[in-house]
ROTORRO-796616 format. One record per residue (C-alpha): z, x, y; residue in three letters; residue number from 1. Coordinates in Angstrom, 3 decimals, padded with zeros to 6 digits, m for minus. Each point is the difference from the previous one (the first is absolute). Last residue first. Layout:
N
       pz       px       py res   n
        Z        X        Y ALA NUM
...
//
This chain:
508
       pz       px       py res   n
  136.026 m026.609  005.329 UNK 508
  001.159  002.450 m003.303 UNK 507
  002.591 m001.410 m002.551 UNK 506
  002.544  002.451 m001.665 UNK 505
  001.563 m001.435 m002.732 UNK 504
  003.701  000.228 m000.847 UNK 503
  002.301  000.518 m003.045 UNK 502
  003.346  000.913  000.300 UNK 501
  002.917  002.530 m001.421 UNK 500
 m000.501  001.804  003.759 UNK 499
 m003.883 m000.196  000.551 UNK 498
 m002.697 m000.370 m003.520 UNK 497
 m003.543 m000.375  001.028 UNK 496
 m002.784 m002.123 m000.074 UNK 495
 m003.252  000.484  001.171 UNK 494
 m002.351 m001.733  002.604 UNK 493
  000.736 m004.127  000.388 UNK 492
 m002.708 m001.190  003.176 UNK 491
  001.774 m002.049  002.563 UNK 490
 m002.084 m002.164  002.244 UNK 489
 m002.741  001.051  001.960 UNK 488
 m000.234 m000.689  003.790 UNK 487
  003.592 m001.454 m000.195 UNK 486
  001.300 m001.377  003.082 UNK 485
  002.627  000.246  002.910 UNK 484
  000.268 m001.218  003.680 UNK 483
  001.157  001.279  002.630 UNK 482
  001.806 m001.194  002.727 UNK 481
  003.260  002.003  000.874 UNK 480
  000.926  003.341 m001.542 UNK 479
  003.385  001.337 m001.222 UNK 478
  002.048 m002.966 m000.942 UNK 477
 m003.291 m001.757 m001.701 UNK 476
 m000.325  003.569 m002.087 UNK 475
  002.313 m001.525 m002.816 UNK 474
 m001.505 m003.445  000.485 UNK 473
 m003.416  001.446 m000.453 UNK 472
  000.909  001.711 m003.154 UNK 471
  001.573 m002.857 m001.791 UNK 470
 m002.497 m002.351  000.580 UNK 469
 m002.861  002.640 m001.401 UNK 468
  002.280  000.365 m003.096 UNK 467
  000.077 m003.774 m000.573 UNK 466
 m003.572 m000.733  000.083 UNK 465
 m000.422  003.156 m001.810 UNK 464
  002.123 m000.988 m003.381 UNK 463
 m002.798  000.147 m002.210 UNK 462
 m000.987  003.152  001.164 UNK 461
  003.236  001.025  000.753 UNK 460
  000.817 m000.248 m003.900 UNK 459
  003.879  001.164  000.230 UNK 458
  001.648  002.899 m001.396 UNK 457
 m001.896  001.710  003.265 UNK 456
 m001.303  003.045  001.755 UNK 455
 m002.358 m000.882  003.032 UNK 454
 m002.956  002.603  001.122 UNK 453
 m001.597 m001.439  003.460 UNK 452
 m003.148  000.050  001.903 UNK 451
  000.726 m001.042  003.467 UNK 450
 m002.676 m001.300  002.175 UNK 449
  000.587 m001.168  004.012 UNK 448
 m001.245 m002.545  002.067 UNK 447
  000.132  000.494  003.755 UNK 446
  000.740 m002.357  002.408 UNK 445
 m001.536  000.440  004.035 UNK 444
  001.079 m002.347  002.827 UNK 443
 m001.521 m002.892  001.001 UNK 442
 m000.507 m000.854 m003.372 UNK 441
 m003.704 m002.582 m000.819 UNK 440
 m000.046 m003.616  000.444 UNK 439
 m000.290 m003.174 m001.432 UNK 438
  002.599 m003.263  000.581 UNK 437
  000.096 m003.232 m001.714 UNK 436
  001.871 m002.999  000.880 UNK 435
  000.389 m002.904 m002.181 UNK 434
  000.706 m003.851 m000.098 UNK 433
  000.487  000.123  004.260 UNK 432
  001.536 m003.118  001.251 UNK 431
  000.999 m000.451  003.910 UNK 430
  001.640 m002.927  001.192 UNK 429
 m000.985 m001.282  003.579 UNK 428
  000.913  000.378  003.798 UNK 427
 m002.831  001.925  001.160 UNK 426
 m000.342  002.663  002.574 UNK 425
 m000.567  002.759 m002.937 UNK 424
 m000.107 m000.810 m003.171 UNK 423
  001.215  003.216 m001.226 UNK 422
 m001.184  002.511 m003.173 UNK 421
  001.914  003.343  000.953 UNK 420
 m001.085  003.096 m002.022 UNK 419
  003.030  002.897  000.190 UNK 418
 m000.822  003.778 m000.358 UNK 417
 m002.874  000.568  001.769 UNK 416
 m003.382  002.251  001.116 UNK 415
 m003.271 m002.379  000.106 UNK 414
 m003.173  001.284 m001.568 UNK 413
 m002.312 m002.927  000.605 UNK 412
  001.895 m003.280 m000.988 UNK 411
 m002.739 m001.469 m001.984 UNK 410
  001.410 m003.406 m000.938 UNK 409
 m000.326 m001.383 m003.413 UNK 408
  000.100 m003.886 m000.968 UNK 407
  001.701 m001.541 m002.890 UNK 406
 m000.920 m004.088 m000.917 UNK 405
  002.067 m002.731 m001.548 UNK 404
 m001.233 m001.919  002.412 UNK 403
 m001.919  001.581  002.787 UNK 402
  000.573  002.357  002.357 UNK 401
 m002.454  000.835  002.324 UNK 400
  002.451  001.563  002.730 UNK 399
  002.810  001.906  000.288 UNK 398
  000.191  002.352  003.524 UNK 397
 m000.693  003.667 m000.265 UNK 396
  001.702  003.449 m000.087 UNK 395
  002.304 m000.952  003.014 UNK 394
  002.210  003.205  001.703 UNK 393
  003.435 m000.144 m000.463 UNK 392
  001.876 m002.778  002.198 UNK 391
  001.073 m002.364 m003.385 UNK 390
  002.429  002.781 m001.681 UNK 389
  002.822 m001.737  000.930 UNK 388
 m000.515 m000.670  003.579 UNK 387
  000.335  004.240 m000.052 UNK 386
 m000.331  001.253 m003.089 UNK 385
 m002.522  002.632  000.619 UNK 384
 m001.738  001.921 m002.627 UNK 383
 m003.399 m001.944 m000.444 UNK 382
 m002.340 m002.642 m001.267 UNK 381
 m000.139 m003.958  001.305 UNK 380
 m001.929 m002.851 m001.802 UNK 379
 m000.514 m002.757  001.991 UNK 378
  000.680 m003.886 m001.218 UNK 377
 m003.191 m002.214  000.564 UNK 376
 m000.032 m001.600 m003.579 UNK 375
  003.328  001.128 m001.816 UNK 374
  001.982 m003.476  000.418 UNK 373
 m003.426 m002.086  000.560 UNK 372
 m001.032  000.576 m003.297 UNK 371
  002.886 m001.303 m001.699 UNK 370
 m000.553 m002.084 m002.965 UNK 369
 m001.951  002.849 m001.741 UNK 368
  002.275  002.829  000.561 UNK 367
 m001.524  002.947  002.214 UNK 366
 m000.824  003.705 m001.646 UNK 365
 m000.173  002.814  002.616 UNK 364
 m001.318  002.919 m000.363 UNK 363
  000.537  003.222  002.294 UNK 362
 m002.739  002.773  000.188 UNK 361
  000.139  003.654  001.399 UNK 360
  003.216  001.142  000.723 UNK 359
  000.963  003.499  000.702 UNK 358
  003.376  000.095 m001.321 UNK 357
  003.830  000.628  001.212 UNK 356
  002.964 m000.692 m002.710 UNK 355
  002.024 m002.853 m000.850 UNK 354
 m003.030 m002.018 m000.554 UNK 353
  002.346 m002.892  002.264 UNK 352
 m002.059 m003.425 m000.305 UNK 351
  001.122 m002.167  002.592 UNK 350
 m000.837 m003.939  000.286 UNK 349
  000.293 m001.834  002.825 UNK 348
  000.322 m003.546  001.822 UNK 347
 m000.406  000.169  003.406 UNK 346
  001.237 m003.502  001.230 UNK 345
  001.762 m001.523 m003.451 UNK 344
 m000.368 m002.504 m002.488 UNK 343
  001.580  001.945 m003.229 UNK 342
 m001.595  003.038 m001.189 UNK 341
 m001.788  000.314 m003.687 UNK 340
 m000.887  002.795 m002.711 UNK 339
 m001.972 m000.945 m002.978 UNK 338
  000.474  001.044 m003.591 UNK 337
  001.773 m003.157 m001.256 UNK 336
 m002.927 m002.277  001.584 UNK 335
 m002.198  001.644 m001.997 UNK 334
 m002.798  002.110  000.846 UNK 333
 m000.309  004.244  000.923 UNK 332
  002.253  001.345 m002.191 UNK 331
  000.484  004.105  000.946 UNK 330
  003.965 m000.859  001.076 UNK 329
 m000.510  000.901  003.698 UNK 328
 m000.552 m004.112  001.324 UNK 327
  003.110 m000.567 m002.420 UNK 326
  001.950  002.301  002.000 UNK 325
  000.521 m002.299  002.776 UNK 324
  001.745 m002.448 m001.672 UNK 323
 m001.195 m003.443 m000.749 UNK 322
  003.288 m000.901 m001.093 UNK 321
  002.687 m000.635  002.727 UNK 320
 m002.119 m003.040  000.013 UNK 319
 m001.925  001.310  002.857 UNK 318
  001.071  003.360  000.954 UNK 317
  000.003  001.448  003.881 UNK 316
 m001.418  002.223  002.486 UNK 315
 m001.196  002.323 m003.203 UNK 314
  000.595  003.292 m001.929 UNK 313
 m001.879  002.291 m002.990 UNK 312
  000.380  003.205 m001.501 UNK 311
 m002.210  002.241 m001.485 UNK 310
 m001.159  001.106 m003.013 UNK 309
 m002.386 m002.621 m000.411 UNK 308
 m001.081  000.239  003.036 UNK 307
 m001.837  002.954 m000.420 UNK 306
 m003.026 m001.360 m002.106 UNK 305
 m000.823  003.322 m001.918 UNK 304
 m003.731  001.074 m000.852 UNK 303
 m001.321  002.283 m003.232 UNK 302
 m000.803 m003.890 m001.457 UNK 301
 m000.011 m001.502 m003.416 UNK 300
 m001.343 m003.575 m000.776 UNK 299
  000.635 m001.692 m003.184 UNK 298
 m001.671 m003.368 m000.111 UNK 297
  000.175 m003.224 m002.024 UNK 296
  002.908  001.217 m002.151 UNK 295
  000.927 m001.809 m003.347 UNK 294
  002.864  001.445 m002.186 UNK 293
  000.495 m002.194 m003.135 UNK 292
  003.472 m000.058 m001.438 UNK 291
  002.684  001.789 m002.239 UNK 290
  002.450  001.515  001.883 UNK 289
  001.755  003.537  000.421 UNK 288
 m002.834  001.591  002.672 UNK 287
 m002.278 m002.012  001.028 UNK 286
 m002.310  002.933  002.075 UNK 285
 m002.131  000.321  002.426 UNK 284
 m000.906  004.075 m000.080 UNK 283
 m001.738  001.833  002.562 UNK 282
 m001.358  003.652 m001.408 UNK 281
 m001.001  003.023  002.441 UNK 280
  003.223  000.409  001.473 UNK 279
  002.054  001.046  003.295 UNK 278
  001.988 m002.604  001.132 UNK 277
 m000.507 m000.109  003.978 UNK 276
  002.549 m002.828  000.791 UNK 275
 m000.662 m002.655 m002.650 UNK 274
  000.076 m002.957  002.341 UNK 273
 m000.722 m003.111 m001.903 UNK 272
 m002.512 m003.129  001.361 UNK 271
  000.133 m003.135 m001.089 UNK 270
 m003.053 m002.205 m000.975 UNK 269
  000.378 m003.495 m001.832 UNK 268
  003.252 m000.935  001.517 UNK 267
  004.193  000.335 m000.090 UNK 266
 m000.396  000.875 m003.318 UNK 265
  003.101 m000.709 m002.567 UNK 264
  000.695  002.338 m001.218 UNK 263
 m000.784  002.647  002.663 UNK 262
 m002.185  002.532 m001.024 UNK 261
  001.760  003.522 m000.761 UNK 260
 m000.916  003.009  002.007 UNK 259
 m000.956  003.604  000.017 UNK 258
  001.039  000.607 m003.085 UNK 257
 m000.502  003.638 m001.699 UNK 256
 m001.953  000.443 m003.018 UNK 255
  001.065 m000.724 m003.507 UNK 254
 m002.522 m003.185  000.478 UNK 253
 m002.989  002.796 m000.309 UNK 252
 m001.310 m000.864 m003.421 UNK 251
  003.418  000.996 m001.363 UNK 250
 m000.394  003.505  001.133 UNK 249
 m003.046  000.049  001.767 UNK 248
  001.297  001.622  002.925 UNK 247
 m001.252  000.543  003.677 UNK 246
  002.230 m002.353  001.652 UNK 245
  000.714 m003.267  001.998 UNK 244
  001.183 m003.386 m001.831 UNK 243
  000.273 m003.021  000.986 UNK 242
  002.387 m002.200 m001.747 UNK 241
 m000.530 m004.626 m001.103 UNK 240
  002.586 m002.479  000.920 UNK 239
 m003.012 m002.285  001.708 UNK 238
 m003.502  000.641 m001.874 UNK 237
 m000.430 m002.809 m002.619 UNK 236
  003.012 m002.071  001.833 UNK 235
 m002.397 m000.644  002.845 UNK 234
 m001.981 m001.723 m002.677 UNK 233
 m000.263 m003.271  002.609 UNK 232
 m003.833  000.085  000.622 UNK 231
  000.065  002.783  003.023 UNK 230
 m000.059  002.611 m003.039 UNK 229
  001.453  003.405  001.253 UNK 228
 m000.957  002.510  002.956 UNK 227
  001.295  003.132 m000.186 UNK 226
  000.010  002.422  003.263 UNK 225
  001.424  003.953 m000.478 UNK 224
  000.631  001.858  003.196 UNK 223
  001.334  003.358  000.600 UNK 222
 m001.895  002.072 m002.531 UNK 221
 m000.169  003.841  000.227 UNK 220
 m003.396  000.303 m002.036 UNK 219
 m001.089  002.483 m003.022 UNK 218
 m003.379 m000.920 m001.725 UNK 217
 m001.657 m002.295 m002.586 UNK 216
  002.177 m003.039  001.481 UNK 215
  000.721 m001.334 m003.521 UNK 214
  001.233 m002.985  000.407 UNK 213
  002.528 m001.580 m003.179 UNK 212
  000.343 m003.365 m001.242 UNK 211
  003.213 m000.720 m002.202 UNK 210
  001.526 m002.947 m002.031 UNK 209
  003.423  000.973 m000.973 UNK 208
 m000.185 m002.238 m003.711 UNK 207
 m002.523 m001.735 m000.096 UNK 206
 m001.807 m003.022  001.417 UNK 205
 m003.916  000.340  000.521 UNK 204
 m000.500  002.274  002.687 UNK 203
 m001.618 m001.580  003.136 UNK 202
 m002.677  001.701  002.785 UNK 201
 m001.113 m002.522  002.875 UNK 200
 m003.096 m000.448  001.753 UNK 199
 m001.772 m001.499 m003.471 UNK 198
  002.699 m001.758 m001.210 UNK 197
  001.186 m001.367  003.476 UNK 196
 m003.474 m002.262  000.363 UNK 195
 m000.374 m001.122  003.215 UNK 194
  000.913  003.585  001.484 UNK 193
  002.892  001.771  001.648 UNK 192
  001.101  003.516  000.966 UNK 191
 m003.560  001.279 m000.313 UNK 190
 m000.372  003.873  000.186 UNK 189
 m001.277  000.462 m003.499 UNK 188
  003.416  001.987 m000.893 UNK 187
  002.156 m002.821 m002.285 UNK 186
 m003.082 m001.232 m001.370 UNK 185
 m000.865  003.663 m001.709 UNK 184
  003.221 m000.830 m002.709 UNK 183
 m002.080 m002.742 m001.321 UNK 182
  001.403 m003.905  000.103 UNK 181
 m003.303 m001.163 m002.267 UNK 180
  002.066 m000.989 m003.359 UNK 179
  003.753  001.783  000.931 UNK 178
 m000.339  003.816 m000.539 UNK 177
  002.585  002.352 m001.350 UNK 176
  002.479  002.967  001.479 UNK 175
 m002.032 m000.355  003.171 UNK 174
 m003.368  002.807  001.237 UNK 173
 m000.625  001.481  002.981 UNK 172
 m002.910  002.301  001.723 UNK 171
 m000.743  000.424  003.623 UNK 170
 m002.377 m003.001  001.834 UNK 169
  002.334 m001.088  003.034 UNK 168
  003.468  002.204 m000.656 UNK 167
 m000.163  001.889  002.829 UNK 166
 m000.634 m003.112  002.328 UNK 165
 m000.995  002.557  002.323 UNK 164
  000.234 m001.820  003.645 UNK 163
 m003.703 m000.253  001.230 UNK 162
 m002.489  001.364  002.753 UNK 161
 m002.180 m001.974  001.706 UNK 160
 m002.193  001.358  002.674 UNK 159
 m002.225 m002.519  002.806 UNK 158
 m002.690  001.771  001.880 UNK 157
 m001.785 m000.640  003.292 UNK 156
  001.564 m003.567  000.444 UNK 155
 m001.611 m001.767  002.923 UNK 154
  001.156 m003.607  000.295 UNK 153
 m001.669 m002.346  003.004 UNK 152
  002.430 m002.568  002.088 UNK 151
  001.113 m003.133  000.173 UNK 150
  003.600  000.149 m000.910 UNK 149
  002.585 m001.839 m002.205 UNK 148
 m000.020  002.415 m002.714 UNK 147
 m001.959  003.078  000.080 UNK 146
 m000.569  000.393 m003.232 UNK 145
 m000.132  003.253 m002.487 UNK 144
  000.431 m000.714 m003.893 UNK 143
  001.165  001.602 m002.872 UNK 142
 m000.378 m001.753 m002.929 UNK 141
  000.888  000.991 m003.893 UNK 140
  004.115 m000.410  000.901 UNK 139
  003.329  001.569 m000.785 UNK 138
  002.160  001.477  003.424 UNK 137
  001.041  003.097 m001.259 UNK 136
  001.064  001.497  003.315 UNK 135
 m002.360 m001.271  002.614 UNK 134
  000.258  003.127  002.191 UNK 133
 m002.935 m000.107  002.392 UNK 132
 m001.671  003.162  001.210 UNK 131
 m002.336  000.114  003.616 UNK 130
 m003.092  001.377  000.472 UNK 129
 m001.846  000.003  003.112 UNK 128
  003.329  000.491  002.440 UNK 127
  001.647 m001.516  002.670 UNK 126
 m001.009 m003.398 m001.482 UNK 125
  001.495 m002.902  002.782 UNK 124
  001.235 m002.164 m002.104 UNK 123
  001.251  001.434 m003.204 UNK 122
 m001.656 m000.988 m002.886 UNK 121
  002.188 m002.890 m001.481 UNK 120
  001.444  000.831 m003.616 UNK 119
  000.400 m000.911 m003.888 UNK 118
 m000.435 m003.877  000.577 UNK 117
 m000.015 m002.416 m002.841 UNK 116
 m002.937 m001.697 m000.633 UNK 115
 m001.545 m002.732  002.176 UNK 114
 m003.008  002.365  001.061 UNK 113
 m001.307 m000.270 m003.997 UNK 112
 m002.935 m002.244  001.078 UNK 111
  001.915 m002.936  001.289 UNK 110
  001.539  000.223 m003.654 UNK 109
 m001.428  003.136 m002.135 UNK 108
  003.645  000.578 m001.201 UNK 107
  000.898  003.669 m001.605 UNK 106
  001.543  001.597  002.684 UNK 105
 m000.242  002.017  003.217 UNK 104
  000.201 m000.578  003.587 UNK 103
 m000.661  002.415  002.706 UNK 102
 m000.087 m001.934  003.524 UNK 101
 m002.592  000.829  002.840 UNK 100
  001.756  001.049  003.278 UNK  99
 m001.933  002.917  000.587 UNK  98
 m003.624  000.419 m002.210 UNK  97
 m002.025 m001.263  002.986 UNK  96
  001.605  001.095  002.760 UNK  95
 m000.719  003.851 m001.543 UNK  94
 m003.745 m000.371  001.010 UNK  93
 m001.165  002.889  001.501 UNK  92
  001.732  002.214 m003.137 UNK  91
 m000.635 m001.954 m002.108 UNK  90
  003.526 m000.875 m002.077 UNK  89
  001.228  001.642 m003.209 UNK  88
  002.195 m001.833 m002.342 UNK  87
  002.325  001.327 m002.855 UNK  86
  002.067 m002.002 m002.306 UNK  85
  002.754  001.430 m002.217 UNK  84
  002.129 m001.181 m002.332 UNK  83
 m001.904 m002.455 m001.951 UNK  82
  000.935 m001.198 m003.412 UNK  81
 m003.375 m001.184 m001.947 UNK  80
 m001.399 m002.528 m001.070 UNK  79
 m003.726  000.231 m000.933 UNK  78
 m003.503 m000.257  001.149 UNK  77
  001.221  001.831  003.149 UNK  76
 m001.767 m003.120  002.206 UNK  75
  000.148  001.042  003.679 UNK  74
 m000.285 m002.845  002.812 UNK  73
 m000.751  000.442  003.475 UNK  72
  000.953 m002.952  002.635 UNK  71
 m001.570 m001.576  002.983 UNK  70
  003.200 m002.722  001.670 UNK  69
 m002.831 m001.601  002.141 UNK  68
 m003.466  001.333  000.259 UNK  67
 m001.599  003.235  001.927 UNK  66
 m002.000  001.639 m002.742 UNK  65
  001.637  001.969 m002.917 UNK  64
  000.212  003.569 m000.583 UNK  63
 m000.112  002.911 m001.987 UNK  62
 m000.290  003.336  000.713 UNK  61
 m002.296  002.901 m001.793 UNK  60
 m003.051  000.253  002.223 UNK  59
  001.508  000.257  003.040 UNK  58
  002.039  002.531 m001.022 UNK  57
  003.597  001.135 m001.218 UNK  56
  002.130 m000.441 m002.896 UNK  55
 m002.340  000.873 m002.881 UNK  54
  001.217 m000.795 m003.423 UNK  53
 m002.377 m003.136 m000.409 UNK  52
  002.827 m002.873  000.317 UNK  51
 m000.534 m001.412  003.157 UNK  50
 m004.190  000.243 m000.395 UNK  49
  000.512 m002.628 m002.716 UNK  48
  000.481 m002.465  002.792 UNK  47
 m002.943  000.083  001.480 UNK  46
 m000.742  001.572  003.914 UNK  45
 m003.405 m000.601  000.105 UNK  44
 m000.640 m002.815  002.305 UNK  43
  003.566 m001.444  000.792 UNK  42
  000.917 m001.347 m003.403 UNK  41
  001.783 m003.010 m000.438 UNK  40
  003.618 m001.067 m002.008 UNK  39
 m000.071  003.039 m002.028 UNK  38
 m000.479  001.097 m003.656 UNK  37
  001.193  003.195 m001.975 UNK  36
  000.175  001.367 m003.370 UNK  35
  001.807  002.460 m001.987 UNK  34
  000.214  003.670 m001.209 UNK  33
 m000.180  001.936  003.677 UNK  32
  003.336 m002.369  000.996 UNK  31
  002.432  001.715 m003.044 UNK  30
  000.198  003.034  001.845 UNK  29
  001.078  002.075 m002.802 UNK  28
  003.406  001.687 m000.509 UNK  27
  001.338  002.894  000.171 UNK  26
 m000.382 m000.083  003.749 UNK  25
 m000.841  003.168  003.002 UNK  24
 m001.030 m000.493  003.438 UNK  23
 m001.180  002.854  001.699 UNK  22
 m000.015 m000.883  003.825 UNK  21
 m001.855  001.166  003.482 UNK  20
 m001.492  003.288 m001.630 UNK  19
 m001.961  002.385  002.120 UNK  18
 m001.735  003.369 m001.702 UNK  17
 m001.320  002.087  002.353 UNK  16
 m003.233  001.779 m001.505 UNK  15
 m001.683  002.771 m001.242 UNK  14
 m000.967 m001.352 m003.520 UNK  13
 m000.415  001.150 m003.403 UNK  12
  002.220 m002.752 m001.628 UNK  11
  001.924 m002.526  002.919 UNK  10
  003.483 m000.430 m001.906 UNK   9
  002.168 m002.520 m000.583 UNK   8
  002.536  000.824 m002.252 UNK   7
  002.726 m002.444 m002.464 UNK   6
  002.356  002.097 m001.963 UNK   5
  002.292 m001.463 m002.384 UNK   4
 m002.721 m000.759 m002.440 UNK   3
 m000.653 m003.303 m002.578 UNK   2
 m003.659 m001.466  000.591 UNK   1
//
């Protein structure tokens, strides 16, 4: 239902009206569409009853009998990117829900509870029902255990709410079609398959080989994620543009770029930071060769990791080349793109955001020969940099990683400028492959429209790229961070004749 007003009222009635919360999400709780199973059942209490849109009551909790490590497991019947997970606790019986671990994923291993963890349930629950950030963490399981305990599991409801993939199911179409390598591969929401033709979209090879998004609406986009072939055709996606806009001049590639893939990759998936481009359109485009352009999956997202814009500091360098930059550089494998310390007591890592955010999930992304470096090192959020940064208050302590593996940590809502990763109390090397940061402003930004009139010999609408880079270093000596884009490019209106010349006026 679209609105901008959202009343409760009591019709016809006499009556106080008492409110405790109004909760509000654009998007669906994912958890009432799928499926759930439990280690026992304690008389009536099944597991289905966790998911039933009713928080509270006897006859609408789950829970397991007494038995070692009891778990809860939702199925979504899909993957999905989950942001958000909400559990409420009985209200008698709140030992049973605290201290259970969140994990989600897509492995069904030791009954799913071996997946990667989004979050522990704080221990002791001060309050029914508690929110989890899990910040995009991909899986189609979301279980509940209590791991390493004898105990019983009471789980009165379990919400799920996702990260919009905006481009998951919208419209595209490519420049031309390689045998089965549709267009619609490249948004199914499957970065890899056993069969890359049908999870991946390919052109055939042409001439600027383009595949274009259309997002069916307007969206400020700060994050755009492509996966390419993991079979050694890096080269069939590396070198090629993104592009941002609301045009269809040129099928869209006239648009603005938000980035350029590296030639060559450093991985399958890399992430790009696009900064709030404003556009309805996203373009991957080859532009001035003749090849094939294969993507696996194009995902587009409305959030920013802040570290990238940041930047980054350790205790020391191994190598004088594992920098500490590389664990900021939005690659998270390869021993290139990795960040490294020497042997040291307290080894650290400093991210500085260079401004002050509420922060609500950090992930970190170990290297696969080096476990032990990142396992058991704390993550520390705040403004202080006394000790270097490593006294600010502790978000959470790495664990669970496995090889090759990224885990999320749910940081709460905590206020900083500078995220410390230290190894506390050990003497060891520390190695962090990447480090991502989400949060919202501390203070308040406001984004502005401008609708312009331009007089030019020149084609400006051609020639935007240029025009808009012009214009913001021109105002760059007046105001400090901001950011400019087009929200429609250059449209050509009359054309007049101005002192002996000719020039157009263009409306934006």
């Amino acid at each position: 239902m679209e609105g901008r007003y959202v009343n409760v009222i009591l019709s016809g009635r006499t009556s106080h009206l008492t409110l405790c919360e109004v909760e509000i999400y654009e998007t669906e709780n994912l958890a009432s569409k799928g499926t759930a199973t439990q280690s026992s059942i304690y008389r009536t209490w099944l597991a289905q009853h966790a998911i039933d849109g009713k928080r509270y009551g006897d006859a609408y909790c789950a829970g397991t009998s007494s038995n070692s490590d009891p778990w809860w497991r939702l199925d979504l019947l899909n993957v999905y990117n989950i942001s958000t997970v909400i559990i409420t606790a009985h209200d008698n019986y709140m030992g049973e829900a605290s201290g259970a671990e969140i994990r989600i994923g897509n492995s069904l291993v030791n009954n799913g509870n071996n997946n990667p963890i989004c979050a522990v349930i704080s221990k002791p629950l001060t309050d029914n029902t508690v929110t989890y950030s899990c910040h995009g963490m991909e899986g189609r399981y979301v279980n509940v255990v209590m791991t390493g305990q004898t105990y019983a599991l009471t789980l009165c409801e379990v919400e799920v709410y996702a990260t919009e993939n905006l481009a998951f199911e919208r419209t595209v179409t490519q420049s031309s079609t390689r045998s089965t390598w549709l267009s619609q591969n490249a948004i199914d929401g499957l970065r890899y398959g056993p069969d890359t033709g049908l999870y991946c979209s390919a052109t055939t090879s042409e001439s600027n080989p383009w595949w274009r998004l259309d997002l069916l609406n307007y969206y400020d986009i700060d994050t755009v994620i492509i996966t390419a072939r993991p079979d050694g055709h890096l080269y069939e996606t590396s070198g090629a543009e993104i592009r941002i806009g609301n045009s269809l001049d040129n099928n869209g590639n006239n648009n603005p770029i938000c980035a350029v893939t590296p030639d060559p990759l450093p991985g399958d998936t890399v992430s790009y930071s696009c900064r709030g481009m404003m556009g309805r359109y996203v373009n991957v485009v080859m532009t001035g060769r003749t090849a094939h352009l294969s993507l696996c999956e194009v995902e587009v997202y409305e959030t920013e990791n802040l570290a990238v814009k940041g930047t980054a500091t350790q205790s020391s360098t191994y190598l004088n080349t594992w920098v500490p930059q590389h664990a900021i550089d939005g690659v998270r494998y390869g021993d290139a793109y990795c960040s490294a310390t020497t042997t040291l007591s307290d080894s650290w890592w400093r991210l500085d955001l260079l401004d002050v955010y509420n922060i609500g999930t950090v992930i970190i992304t170990a290297h696969d020969n080096y476990l032990d470096q990142t396992n058991g090192a704390e993550i520390h959020i705040g403004n202080s940099l006394d000790n270097n940064g490593n006294n600010n208050p502790i978000c959470a302590v790495i664990s669970g990683l496995q090889s090759r593996h990224t885990v999320t940590y749910s940081c709460g809502v905590m206020k900083g400028r500078y995220v410390n990763v230290v190894m506390t109390g050990r003497l060891s090397f520390l190695i962090l492959c990447e480090v991502e940061v989400y949060g919202t402003a501390s203070g308040h930004r406001r984004k502005t429209f401008l609708r312009l009139k331009l007089s030019s010999s020149a084609d400006v609408a051609a020639e935007s790229d240029k025009f808009l880079h012009q214009l913001q270093s021109a105002l760059a000596s007046h105001i400090s961070d901001f950011n400019l884009s087009w929200t429609q490019l250059p449209e050509e209106e009359e054309q007049m004749e101005e002192d002996g010349g000719k020039y157009t006026h263009f409306n934006t």
